[in-house]
C-alpha positions as CSV (number, residue, x, y, z in Angstrom):
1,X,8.9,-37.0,-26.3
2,X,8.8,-35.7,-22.5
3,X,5.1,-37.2,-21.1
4,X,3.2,-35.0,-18.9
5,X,0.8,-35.8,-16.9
6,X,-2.5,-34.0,-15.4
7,X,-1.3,-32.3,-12.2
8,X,1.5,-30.9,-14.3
9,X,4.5,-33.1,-13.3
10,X,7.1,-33.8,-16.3
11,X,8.4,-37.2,-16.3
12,X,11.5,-37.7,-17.0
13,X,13.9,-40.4,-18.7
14,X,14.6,-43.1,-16.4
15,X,11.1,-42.5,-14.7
16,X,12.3,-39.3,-12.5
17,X,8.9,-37.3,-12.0
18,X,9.9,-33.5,-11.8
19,X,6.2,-30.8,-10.7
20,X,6.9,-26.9,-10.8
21,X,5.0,-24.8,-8.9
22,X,5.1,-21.5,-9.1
23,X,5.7,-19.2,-6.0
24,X,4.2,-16.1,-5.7
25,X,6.8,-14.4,-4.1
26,X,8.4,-11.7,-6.2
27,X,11.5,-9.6,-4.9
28,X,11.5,-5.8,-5.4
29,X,14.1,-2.9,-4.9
30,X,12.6,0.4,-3.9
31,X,14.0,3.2,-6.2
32,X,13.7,5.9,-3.8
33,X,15.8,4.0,-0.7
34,X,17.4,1.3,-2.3
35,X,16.0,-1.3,0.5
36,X,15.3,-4.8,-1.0
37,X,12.4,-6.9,0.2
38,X,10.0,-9.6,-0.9
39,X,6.2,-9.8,-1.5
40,X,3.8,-12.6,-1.2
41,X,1.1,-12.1,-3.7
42,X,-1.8,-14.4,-3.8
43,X,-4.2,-14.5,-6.3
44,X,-7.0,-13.7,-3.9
45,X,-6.5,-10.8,-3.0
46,X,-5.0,-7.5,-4.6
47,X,-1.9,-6.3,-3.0
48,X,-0.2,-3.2,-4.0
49,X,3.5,-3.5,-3.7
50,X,5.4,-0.3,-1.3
51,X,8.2,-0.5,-0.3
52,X,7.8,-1.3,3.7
53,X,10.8,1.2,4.9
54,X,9.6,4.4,3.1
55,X,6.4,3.4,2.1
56,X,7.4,4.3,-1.6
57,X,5.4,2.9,-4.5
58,X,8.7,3.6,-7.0
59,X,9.6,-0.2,-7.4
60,X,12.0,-2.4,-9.5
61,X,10.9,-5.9,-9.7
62,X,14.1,-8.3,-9.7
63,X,14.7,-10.9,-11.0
64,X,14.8,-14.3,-8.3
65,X,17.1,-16.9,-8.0
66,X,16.4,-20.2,-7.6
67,X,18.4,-23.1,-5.7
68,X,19.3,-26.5,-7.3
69,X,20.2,-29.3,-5.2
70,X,21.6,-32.3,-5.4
71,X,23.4,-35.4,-3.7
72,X,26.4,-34.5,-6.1
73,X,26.2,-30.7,-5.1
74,X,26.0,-31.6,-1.6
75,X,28.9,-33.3,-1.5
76,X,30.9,-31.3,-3.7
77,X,30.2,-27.9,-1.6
78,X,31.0,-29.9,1.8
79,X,34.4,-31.1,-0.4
80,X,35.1,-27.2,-0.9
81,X,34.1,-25.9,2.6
82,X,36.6,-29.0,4.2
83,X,39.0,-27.8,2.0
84,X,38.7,-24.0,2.6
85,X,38.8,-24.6,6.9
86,X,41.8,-26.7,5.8
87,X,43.6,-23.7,4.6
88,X,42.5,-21.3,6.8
89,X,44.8,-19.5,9.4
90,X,42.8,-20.6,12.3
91,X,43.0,-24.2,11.3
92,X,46.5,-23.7,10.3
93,X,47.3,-21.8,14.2
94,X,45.4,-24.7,15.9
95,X,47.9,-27.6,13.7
96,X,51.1,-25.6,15.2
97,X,49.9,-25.2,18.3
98,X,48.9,-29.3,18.6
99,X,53.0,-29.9,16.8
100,X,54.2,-27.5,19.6
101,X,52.2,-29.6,22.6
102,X,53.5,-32.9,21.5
103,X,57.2,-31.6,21.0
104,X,56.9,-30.1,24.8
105,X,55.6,-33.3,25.7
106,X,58.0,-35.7,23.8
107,X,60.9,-33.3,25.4
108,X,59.9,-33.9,28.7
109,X,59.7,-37.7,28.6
Protein backbone atom coordinates (compact mmCIF):
# COMPACT_ATOMS: atom_id res chain seq x y z
CA UNK A 1 0.00 0.00 0.00
CA UNK A 2 1.67 3.49 -1.09
CA UNK A 3 0.06 6.11 1.73
CA UNK A 4 -0.76 9.49 0.44
CA UNK A 5 -1.36 12.18 2.08
CA UNK A 6 -3.57 15.57 1.66
CA UNK A 7 -1.18 17.95 -0.19
CA UNK A 8 -0.62 15.09 -2.57
CA UNK A 9 2.87 13.81 -1.57
CA UNK A 10 3.39 9.86 -2.01
CA UNK A 11 5.33 8.35 0.72
CA UNK A 12 7.46 6.13 0.08
CA UNK A 13 9.06 2.82 1.64
CA UNK A 14 11.73 3.75 3.97
CA UNK A 15 9.79 7.09 4.81
CA UNK A 16 11.07 9.03 1.42
CA UNK A 17 8.16 11.65 0.85
CA UNK A 18 8.02 12.25 -3.10
CA UNK A 19 5.05 15.63 -4.25
CA UNK A 20 4.48 16.11 -8.10
CA UNK A 21 3.51 19.14 -9.40
CA UNK A 22 2.50 19.68 -12.45
CA UNK A 23 4.13 22.53 -14.73
CA UNK A 24 2.34 24.26 -17.09
CA UNK A 25 4.78 24.65 -19.45
CA UNK A 26 4.04 22.65 -22.69
CA UNK A 27 6.66 22.61 -25.72
CA UNK A 28 5.32 23.09 -29.27
CA UNK A 29 6.86 22.89 -32.87
CA UNK A 30 5.33 25.20 -35.37
CA UNK A 31 4.42 23.27 -38.55
CA UNK A 32 4.74 26.03 -40.92
CA UNK A 33 8.60 27.04 -39.75
CA UNK A 34 9.77 24.25 -37.87
CA UNK A 35 10.98 26.66 -34.82
CA UNK A 36 10.48 25.00 -31.35
CA UNK A 37 9.53 27.03 -28.35
CA UNK A 38 7.76 26.63 -25.01
CA UNK A 39 4.53 28.11 -23.51
CA UNK A 40 3.66 28.96 -19.97
CA UNK A 41 -0.08 28.42 -19.62
CA UNK A 42 -1.79 29.31 -16.40
CA UNK A 43 -5.05 28.44 -15.51
CA UNK A 44 -6.03 32.04 -15.19
CA UNK A 45 -5.95 33.23 -18.06
CA UNK A 46 -6.56 31.90 -21.79
CA UNK A 47 -3.59 31.95 -23.85
CA UNK A 48 -3.69 30.92 -27.42
CA UNK A 49 -0.61 29.18 -28.47
CA UNK A 50 1.42 30.94 -32.00
CA UNK A 51 4.23 30.18 -32.80
CA UNK A 52 6.37 33.59 -31.79
CA UNK A 53 8.71 33.53 -35.10
CA UNK A 54 5.95 33.48 -37.73
CA UNK A 55 3.11 34.03 -35.77
CA UNK A 56 1.49 30.70 -37.05
CA UNK A 57 -1.27 28.99 -35.17
CA UNK A 58 -0.31 25.45 -37.12
CA UNK A 59 1.21 23.71 -33.85
CA UNK A 60 2.46 20.27 -32.81
CA UNK A 61 2.52 19.86 -29.12
CA UNK A 62 5.60 17.67 -28.01
CA UNK A 63 6.00 15.67 -25.85
CA UNK A 64 8.62 17.03 -22.62
CA UNK A 65 11.22 15.49 -20.95
CA UNK A 66 11.81 15.38 -17.67
CA UNK A 67 15.29 15.22 -15.59
CA UNK A 68 15.94 12.65 -12.80
CA UNK A 69 18.66 13.29 -10.44
CA UNK A 70 20.36 11.66 -8.11
CA UNK A 71 23.60 11.39 -5.79
CA UNK A 72 24.37 8.06 -7.84
CA UNK A 73 23.70 9.96 -11.26
CA UNK A 74 25.78 12.75 -10.23
CA UNK A 75 28.58 10.81 -9.66
CA UNK A 76 28.31 8.49 -12.31
CA UNK A 77 28.05 11.42 -15.09
CA UNK A 78 31.14 13.23 -13.40
CA UNK A 79 32.88 9.48 -13.63
CA UNK A 80 32.10 9.53 -17.51
CA UNK A 81 32.90 13.33 -18.25
CA UNK A 82 36.64 12.60 -16.14
CA UNK A 83 36.87 9.80 -18.26
CA UNK A 84 35.98 11.35 -21.67
CA UNK A 85 38.66 14.72 -21.00
CA UNK A 86 40.94 11.73 -20.16
CA UNK A 87 40.84 10.53 -23.61
CA UNK A 88 40.53 13.48 -25.40
CA UNK A 89 43.33 14.78 -27.74
CA UNK A 90 43.74 17.92 -25.88
CA UNK A 91 44.33 16.22 -22.62
CA UNK A 92 46.29 13.67 -24.44
CA UNK A 93 48.70 16.91 -26.30
CA UNK A 94 48.91 18.59 -22.90
CA UNK A 95 50.41 14.81 -21.18
CA UNK A 96 53.15 14.89 -24.07
CA UNK A 97 53.88 18.16 -23.95
CA UNK A 98 54.43 17.97 -19.74
CA UNK A 99 56.78 14.17 -20.71
CA UNK A 100 58.68 16.46 -23.23
CA UNK A 101 59.36 19.48 -20.46
CA UNK A 102 60.63 17.15 -17.87
CA UNK A 103 62.85 15.10 -20.38
CA UNK A 104 64.34 18.72 -21.61
CA UNK A 105 64.77 19.41 -18.05
CA UNK A 106 66.17 16.08 -16.82
CA UNK A 107 68.66 16.39 -20.03
CA UNK A 108 69.92 19.49 -18.99
CA UNK A 109 70.83 18.61 -15.32
Amino acid sequence: MNPCRPDGATILPGGLTVVIRSMPIYEYACTGCGHEFELLVLPSRETTAECPACHGLELERLTSGFAVSSPAMSRARVTAARRQFQRSKDQKDKQVADAERVKAHRDEH
